[in-house]
Biopython code that builds the backbone (N, CA, C, O; Angstrom):
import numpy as np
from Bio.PDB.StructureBuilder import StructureBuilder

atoms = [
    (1, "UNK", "N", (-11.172, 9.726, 127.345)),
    (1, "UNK", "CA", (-12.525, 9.315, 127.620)),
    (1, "UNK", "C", (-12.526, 7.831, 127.988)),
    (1, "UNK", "O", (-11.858, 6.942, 127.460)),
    (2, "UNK", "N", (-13.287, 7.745, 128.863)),
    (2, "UNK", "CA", (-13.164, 5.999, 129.169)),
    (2, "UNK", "C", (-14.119, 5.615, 128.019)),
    (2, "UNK", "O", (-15.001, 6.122, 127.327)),
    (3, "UNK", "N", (-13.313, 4.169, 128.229)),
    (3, "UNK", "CA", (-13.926, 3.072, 127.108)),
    (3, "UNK", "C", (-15.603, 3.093, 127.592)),
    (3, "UNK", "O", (-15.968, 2.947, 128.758)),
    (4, "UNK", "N", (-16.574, 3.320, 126.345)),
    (4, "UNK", "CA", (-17.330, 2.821, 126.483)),
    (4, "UNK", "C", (-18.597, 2.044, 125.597)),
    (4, "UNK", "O", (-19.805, 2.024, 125.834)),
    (5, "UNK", "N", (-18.144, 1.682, 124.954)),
    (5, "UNK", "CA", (-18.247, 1.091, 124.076)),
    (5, "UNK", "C", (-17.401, -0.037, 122.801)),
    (5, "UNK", "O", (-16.179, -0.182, 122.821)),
    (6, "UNK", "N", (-18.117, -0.597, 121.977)),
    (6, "UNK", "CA", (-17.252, -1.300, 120.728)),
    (6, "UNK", "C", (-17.898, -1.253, 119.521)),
    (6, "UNK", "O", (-19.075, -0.903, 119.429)),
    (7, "UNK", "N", (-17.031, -1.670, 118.325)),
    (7, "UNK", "CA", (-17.520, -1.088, 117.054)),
    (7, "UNK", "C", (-17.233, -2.635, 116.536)),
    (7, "UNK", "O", (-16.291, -3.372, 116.826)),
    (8, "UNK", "N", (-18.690, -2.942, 115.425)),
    (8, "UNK", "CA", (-18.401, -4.037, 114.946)),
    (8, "UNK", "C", (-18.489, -3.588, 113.263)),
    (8, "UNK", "O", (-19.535, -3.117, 112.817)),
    (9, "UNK", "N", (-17.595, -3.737, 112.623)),
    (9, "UNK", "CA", (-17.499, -3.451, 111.277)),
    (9, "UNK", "C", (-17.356, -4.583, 110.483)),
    (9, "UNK", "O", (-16.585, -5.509, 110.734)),
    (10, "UNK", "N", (-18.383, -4.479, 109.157)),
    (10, "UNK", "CA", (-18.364, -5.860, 108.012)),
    (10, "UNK", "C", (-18.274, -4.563, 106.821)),
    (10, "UNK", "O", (-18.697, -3.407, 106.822)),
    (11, "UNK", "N", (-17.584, -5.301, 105.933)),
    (11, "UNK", "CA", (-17.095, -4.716, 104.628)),
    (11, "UNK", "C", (-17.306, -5.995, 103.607)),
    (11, "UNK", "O", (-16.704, -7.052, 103.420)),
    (12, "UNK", "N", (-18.627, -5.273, 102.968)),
    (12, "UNK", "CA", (-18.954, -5.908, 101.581)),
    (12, "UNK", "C", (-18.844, -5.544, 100.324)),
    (12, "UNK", "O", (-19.289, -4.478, 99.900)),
    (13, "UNK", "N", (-17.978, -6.772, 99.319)),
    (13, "UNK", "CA", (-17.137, -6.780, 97.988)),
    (13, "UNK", "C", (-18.312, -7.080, 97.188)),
    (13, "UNK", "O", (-18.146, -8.287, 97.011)),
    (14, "UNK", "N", (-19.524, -6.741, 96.514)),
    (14, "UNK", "CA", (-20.031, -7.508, 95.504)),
    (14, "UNK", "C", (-19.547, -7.460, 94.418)),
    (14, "UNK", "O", (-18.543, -6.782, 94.196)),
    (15, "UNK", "N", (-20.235, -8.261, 93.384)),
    (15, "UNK", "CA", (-19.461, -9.127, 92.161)),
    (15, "UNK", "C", (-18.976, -7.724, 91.190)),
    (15, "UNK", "O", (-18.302, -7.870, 90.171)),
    (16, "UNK", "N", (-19.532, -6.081, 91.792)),
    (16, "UNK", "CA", (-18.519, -5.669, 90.386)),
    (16, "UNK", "C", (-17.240, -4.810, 91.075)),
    (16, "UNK", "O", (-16.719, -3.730, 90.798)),
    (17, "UNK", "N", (-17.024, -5.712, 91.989)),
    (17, "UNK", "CA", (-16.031, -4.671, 93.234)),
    (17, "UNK", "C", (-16.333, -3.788, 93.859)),
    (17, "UNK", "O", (-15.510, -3.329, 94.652)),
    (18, "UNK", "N", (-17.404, -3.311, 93.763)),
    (18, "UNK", "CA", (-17.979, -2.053, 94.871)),
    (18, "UNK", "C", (-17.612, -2.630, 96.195)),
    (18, "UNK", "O", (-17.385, -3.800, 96.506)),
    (19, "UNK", "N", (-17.605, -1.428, 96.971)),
    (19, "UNK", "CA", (-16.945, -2.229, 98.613)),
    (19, "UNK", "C", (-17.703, -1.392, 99.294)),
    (19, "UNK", "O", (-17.832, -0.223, 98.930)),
    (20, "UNK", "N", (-18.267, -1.858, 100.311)),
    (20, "UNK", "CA", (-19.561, -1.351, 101.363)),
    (20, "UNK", "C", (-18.902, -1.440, 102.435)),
    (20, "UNK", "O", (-18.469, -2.575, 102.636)),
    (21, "UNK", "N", (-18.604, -0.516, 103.376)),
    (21, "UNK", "CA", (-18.370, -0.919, 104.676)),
    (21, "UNK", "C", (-19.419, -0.091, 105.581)),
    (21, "UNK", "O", (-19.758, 1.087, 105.468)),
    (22, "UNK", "N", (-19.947, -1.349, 106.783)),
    (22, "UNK", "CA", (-20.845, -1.182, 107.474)),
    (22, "UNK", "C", (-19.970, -1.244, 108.694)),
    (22, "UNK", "O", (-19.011, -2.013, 108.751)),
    (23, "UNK", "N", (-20.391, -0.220, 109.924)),
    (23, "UNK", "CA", (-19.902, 0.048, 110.992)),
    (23, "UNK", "C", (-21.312, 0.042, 112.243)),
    (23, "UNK", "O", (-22.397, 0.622, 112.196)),
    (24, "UNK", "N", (-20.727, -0.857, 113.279)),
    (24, "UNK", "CA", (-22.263, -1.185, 113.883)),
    (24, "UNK", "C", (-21.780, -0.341, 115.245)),
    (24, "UNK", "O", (-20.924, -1.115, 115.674)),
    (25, "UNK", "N", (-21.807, 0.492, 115.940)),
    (25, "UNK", "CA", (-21.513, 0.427, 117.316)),
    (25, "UNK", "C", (-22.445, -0.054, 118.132)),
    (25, "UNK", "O", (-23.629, 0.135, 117.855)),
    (26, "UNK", "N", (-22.070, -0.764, 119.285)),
    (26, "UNK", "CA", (-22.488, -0.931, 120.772)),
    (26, "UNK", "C", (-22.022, -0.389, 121.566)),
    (26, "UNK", "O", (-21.005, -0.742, 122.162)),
    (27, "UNK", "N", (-22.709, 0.670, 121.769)),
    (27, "UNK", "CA", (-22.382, 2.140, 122.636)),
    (27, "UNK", "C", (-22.895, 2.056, 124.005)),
    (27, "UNK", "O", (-23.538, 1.107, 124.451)),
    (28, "UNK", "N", (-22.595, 3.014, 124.577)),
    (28, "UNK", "CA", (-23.169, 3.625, 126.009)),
    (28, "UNK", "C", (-22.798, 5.155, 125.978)),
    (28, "UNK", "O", (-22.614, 5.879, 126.957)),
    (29, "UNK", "N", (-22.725, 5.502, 124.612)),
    (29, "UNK", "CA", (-22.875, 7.080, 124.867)),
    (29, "UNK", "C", (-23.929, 7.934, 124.460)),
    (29, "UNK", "O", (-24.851, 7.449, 123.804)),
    (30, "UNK", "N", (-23.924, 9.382, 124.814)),
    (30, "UNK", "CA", (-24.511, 10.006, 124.439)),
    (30, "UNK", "C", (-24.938, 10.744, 123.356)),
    (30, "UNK", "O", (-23.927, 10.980, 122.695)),
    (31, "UNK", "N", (-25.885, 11.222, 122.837)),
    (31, "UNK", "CA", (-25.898, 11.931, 121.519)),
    (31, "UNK", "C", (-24.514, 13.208, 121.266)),
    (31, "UNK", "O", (-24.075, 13.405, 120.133)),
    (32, "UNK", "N", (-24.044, 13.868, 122.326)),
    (32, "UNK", "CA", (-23.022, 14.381, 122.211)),
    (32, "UNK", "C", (-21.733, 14.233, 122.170)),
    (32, "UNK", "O", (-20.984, 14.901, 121.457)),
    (33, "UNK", "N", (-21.319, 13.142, 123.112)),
    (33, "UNK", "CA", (-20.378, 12.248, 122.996)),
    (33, "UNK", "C", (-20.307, 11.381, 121.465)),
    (33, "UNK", "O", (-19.161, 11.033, 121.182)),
    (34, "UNK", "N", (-20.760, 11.217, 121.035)),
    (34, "UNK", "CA", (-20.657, 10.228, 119.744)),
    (34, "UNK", "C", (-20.455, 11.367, 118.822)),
    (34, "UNK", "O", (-19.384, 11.507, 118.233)),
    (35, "UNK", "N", (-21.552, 12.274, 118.659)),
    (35, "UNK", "CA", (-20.502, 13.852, 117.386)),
    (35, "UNK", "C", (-19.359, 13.938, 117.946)),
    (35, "UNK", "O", (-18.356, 13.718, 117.268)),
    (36, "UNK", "N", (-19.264, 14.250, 119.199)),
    (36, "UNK", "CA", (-18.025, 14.553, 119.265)),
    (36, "UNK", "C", (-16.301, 13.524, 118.445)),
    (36, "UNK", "O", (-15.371, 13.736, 117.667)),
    (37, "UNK", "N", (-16.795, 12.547, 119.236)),
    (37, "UNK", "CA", (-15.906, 11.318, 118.714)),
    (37, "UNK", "C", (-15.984, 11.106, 116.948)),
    (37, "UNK", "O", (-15.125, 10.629, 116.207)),
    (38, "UNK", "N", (-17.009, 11.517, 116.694)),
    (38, "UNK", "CA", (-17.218, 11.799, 114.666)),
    (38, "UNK", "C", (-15.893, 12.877, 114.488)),
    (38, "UNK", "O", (-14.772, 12.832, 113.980)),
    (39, "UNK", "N", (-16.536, 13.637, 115.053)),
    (39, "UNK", "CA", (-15.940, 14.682, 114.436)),
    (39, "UNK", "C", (-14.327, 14.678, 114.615)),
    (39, "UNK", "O", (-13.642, 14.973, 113.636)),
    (40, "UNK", "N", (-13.780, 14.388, 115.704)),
    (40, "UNK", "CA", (-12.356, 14.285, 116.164)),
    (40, "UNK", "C", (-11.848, 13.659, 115.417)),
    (40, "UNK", "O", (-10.636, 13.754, 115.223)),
    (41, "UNK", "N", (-12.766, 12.668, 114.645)),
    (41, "UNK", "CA", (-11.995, 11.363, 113.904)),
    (41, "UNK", "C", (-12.347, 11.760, 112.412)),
    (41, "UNK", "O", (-12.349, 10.864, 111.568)),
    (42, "UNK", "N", (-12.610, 12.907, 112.091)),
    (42, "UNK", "CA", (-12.368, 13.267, 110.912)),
    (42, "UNK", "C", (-13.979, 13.203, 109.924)),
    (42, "UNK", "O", (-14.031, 13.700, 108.799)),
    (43, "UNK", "N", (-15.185, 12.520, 110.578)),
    (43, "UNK", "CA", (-16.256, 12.416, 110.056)),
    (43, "UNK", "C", (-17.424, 13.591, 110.199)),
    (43, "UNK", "O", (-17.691, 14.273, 111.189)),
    (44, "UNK", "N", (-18.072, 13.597, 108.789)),
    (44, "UNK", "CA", (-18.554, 15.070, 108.467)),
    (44, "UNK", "C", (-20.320, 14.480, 108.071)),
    (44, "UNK", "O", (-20.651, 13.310, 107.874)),
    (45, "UNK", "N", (-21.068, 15.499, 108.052)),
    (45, "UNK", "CA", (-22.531, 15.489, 107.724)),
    (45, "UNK", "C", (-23.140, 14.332, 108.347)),
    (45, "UNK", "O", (-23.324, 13.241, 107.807)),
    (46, "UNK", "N", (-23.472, 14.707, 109.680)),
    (46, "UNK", "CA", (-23.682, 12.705, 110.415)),
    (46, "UNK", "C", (-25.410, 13.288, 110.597)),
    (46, "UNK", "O", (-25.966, 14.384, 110.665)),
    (47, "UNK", "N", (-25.857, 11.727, 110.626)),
    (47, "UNK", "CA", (-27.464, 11.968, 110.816)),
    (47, "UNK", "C", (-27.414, 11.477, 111.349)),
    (47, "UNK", "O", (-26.375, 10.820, 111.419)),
    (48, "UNK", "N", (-28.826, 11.183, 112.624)),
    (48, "UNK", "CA", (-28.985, 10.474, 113.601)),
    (48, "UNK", "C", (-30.104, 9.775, 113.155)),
    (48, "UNK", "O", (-30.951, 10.474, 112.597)),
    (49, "UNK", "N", (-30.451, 8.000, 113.299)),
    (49, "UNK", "CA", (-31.716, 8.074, 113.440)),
    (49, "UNK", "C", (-32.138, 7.088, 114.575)),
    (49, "UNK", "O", (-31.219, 6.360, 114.950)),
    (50, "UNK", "N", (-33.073, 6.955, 115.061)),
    (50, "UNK", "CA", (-33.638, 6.991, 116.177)),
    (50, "UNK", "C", (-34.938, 5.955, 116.089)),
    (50, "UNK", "O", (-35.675, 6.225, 115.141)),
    (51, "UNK", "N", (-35.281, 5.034, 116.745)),
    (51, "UNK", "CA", (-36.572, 4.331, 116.837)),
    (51, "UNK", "C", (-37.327, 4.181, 115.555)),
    (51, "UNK", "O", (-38.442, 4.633, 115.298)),
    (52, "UNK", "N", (-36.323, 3.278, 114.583)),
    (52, "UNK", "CA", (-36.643, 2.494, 113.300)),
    (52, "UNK", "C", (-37.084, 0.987, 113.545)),
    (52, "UNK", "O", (-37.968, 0.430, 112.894)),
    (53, "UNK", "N", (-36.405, 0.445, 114.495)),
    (53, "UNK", "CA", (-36.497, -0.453, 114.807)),
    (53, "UNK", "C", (-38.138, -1.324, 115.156)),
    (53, "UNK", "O", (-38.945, -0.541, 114.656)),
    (54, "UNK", "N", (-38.709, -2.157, 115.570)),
    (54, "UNK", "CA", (-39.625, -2.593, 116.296)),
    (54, "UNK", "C", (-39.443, -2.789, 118.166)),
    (54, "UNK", "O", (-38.509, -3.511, 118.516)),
    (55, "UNK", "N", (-39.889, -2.466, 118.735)),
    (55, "UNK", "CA", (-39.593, -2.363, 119.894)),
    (55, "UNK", "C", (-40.393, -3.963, 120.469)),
    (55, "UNK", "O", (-41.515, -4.205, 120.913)),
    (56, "UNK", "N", (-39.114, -4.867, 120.177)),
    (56, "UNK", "CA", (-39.685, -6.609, 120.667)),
    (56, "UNK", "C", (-39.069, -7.094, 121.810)),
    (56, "UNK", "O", (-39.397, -8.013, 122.561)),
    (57, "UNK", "N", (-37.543, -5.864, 121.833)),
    (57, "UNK", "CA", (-36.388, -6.364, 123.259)),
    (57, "UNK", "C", (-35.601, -5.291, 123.520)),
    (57, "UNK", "O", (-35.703, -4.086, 123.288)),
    (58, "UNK", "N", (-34.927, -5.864, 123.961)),
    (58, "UNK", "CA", (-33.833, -4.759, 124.959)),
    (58, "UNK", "C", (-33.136, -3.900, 123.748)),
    (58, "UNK", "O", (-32.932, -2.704, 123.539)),
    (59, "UNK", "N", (-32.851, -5.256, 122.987)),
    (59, "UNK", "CA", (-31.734, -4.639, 121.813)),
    (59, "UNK", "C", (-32.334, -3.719, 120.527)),
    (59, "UNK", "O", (-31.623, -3.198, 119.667)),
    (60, "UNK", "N", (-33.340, -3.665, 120.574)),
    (60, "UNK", "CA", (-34.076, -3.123, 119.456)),
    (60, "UNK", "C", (-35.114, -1.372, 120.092)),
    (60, "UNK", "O", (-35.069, -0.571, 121.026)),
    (61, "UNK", "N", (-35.746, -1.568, 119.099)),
    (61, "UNK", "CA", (-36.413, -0.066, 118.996)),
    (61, "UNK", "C", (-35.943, 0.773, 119.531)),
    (61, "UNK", "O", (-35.180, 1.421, 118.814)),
    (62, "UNK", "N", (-36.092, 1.335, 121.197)),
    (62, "UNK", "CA", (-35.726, 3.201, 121.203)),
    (62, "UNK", "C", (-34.193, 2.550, 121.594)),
    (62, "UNK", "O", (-33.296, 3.331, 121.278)),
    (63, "UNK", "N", (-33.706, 1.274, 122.221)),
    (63, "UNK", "CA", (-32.114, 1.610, 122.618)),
    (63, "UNK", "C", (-31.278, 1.538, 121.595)),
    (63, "UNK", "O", (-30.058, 1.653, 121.705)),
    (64, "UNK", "N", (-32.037, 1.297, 120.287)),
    (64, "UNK", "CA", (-30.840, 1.228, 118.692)),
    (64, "UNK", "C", (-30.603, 2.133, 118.222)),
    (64, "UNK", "O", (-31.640, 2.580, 117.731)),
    (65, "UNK", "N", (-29.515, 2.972, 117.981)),
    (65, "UNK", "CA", (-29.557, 4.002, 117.124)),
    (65, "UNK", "C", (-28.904, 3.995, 116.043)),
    (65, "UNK", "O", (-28.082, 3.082, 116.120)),
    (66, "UNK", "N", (-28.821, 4.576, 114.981)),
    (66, "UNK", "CA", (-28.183, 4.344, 113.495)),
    (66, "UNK", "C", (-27.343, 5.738, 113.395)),
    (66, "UNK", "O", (-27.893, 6.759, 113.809)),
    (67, "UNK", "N", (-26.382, 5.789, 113.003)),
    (67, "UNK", "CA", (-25.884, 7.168, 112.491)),
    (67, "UNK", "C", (-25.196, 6.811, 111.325)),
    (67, "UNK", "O", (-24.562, 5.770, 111.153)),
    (68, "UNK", "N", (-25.413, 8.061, 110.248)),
    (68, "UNK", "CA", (-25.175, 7.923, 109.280)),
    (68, "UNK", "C", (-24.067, 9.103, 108.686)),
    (68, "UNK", "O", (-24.636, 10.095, 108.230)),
    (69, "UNK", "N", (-22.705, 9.127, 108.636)),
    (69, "UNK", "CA", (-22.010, 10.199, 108.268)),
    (69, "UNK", "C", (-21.129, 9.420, 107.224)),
    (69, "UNK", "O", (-21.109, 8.268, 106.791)),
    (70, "UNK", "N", (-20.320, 10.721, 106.993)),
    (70, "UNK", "CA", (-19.115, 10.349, 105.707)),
    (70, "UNK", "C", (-17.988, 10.852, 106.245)),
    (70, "UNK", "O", (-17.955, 11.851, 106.963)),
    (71, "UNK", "N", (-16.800, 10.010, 105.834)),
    (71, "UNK", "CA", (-15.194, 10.304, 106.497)),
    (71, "UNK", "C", (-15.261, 11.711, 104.952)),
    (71, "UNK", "O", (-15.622, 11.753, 103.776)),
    (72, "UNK", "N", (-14.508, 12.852, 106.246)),
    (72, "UNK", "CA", (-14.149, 13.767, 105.591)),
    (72, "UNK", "C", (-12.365, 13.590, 104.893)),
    (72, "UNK", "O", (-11.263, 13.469, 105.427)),
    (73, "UNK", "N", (-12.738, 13.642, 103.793)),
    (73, "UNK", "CA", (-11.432, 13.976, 101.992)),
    (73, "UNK", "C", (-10.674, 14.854, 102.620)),
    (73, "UNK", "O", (-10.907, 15.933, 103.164)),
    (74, "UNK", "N", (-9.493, 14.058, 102.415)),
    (74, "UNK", "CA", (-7.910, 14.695, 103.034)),
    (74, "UNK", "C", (-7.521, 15.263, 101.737)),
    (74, "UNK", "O", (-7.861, 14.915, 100.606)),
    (75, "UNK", "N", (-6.897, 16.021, 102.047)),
    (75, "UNK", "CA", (-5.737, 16.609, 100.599)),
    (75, "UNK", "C", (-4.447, 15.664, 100.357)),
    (75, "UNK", "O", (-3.465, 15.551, 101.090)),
    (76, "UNK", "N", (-4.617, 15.252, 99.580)),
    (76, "UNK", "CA", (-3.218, 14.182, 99.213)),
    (76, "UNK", "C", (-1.708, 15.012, 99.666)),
    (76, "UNK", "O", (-0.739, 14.437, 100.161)),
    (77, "UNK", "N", (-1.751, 15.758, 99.511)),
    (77, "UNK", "CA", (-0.578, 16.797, 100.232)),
    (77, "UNK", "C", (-0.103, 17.187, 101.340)),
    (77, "UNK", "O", (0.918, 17.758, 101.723)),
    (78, "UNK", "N", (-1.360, 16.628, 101.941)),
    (78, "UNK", "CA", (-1.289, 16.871, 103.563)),
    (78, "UNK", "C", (-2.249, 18.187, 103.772)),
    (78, "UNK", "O", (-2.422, 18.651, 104.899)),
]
sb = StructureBuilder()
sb.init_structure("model")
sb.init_model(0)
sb.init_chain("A")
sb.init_seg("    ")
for serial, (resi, resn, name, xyz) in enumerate(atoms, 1):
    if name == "N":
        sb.init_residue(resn, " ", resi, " ")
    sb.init_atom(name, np.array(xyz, "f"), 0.0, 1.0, " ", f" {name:<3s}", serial, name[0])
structure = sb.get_structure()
């Protein structure tokens, strides 16, 4: 698939070690293209959400989208 897009990821430690990692993409794909790329890469139960934002610019309201999934649990065994 051509490149189309980039992923900006921050991972936050607060004070009792919990670790948060946030994954931002700047995409140019489609709602199908992006499950797809979830799923290939091992990520399960994804939500979409859609026009949370305020619509003030380019970068905000309907062109932001959020998705929300979880990396699918390998078997330590393979």
């Amino acid at each position: 698939m051509k490149e189309k897009g980039c992923l900006k990821q921050h991972t936050i430690i607060d004070e009792t070690d919990i670790i948060n990692t946030y994954r931002f993409w700047i995409h140019y794909f489609n709602t199908e293209e992006i499950n797809q790329i979830l799923i290939d890469n091992g990520f399960i139960n994804t939500v979409k959400f859609e026009n949370i934002l305020p619509d003030i610019n380019v970068w905000s309201g309907e062109n932001a989208t959020f998705y929300k999934t979880e990396k699918k649990k390998t078997n330590a065994n393979g």
